[in-house]
C-alpha positions in Angstrom: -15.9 -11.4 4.2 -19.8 -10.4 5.1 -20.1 -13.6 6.8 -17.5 -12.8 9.4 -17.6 -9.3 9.7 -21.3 -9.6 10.8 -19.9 -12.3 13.4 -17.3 -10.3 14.9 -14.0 -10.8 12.9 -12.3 -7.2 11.9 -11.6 -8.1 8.0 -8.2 -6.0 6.5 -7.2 -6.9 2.8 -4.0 -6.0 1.0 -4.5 -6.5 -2.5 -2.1 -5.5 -5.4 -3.2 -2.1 -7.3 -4.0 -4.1 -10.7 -7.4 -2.2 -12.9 -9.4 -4.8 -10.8 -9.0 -2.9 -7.4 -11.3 -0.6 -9.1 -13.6 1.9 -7.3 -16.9 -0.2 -7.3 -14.5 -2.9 -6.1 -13.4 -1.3 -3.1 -17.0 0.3 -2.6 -18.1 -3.5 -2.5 -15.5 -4.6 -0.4 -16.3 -2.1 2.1 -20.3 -3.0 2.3 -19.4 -6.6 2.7 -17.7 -5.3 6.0 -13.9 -4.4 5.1 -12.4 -2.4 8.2 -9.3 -1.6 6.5 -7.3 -1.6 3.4 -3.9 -2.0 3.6 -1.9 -1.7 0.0 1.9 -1.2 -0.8 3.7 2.1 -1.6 7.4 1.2 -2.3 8.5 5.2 -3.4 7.3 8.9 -3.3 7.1 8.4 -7.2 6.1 6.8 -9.9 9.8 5.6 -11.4 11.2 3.8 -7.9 7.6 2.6 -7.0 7.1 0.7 -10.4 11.1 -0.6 -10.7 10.7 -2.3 -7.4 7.3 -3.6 -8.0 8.6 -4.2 -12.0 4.8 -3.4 -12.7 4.6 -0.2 -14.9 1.7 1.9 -13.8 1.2 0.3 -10.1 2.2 3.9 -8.7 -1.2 5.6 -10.1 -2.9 2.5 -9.5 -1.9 3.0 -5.7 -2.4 6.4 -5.5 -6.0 6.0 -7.1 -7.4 3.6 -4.9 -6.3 5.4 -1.2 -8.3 8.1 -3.0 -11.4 6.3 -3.6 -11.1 4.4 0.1 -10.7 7.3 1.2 -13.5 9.0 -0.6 -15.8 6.3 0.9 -14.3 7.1 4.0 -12.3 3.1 4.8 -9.4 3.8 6.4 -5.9 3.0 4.4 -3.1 1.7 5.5 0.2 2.6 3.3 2.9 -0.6 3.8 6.7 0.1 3.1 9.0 -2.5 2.0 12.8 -1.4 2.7 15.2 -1.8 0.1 18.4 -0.9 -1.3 16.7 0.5 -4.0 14.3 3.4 -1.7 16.3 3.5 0.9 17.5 6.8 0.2 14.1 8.0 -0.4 12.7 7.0 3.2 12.2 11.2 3.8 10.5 11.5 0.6 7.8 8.4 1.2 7.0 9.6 4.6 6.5 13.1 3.3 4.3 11.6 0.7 2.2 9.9 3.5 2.3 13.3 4.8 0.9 15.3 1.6 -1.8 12.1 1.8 -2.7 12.8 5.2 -2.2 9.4 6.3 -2.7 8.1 9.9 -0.8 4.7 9.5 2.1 3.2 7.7 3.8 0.3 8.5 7.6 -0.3 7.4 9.1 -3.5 7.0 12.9 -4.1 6.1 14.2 -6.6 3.1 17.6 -8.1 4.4 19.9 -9.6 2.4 22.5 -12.3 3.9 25.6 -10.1 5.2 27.9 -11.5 2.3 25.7 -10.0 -0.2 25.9 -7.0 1.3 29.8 -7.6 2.1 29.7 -8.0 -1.7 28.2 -4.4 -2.7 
């Protein structure tokens, strides 16, 4: 990541929020050059973010490290993912991304094959 931010090359990362996207982590990251982190945030809370991600805890996790980029001042990008299962709560994540003063987020959309959804 040093090595080609110092020739040029605009470095993003999108890790997972595990405990090793700690805060010296991301300070390092950022001193080797990191332009941007990008990480997910599938719900405005805690209960729909972790059931989609089936990770219990990934929610604070998230939360924690846009904090500490942001701290440091590396800007954060929030990505979306879609779903049956947040749909509903598409007002409620952008109003999050509000509260967090956010300047980015990027939405993609899960499909399913229209006989699934025929199905439902």
């Amino acid at each position: 990541m040093e090595y080609a931010s110092t020739h040029g090359v605009r470095i993003s990362l999108t890790p997972s929020a595990t405990p090793l996207l700690a805060r010296e982590a991301i300070l390092r990251l950022k001193q080797c050059g990191l332009a941007r982190l990008a990480i997910s945030l599938d719900g405005p809370a805690a209960e729909i973010h972790d059931a989609f991600r089936r990770v219990p805890g990934s929610y604070d996790r998230t939360l924690q490290a846009v904090r500490w980029a942001r701290e440091i001042r590396l800007p954060v990008q929030i990505n979306t993912t879609i779903t049956r299962h947040n749909l509903r709560h598409q007002d409620s994540i952008i109003a999050l991304l509000e509260r967090l003063d956010m300047f980015f987020g990027a939405f993609s959309f899960l499909c399913q094959p229209a006989a699934v959804l025929r199905s439902t």
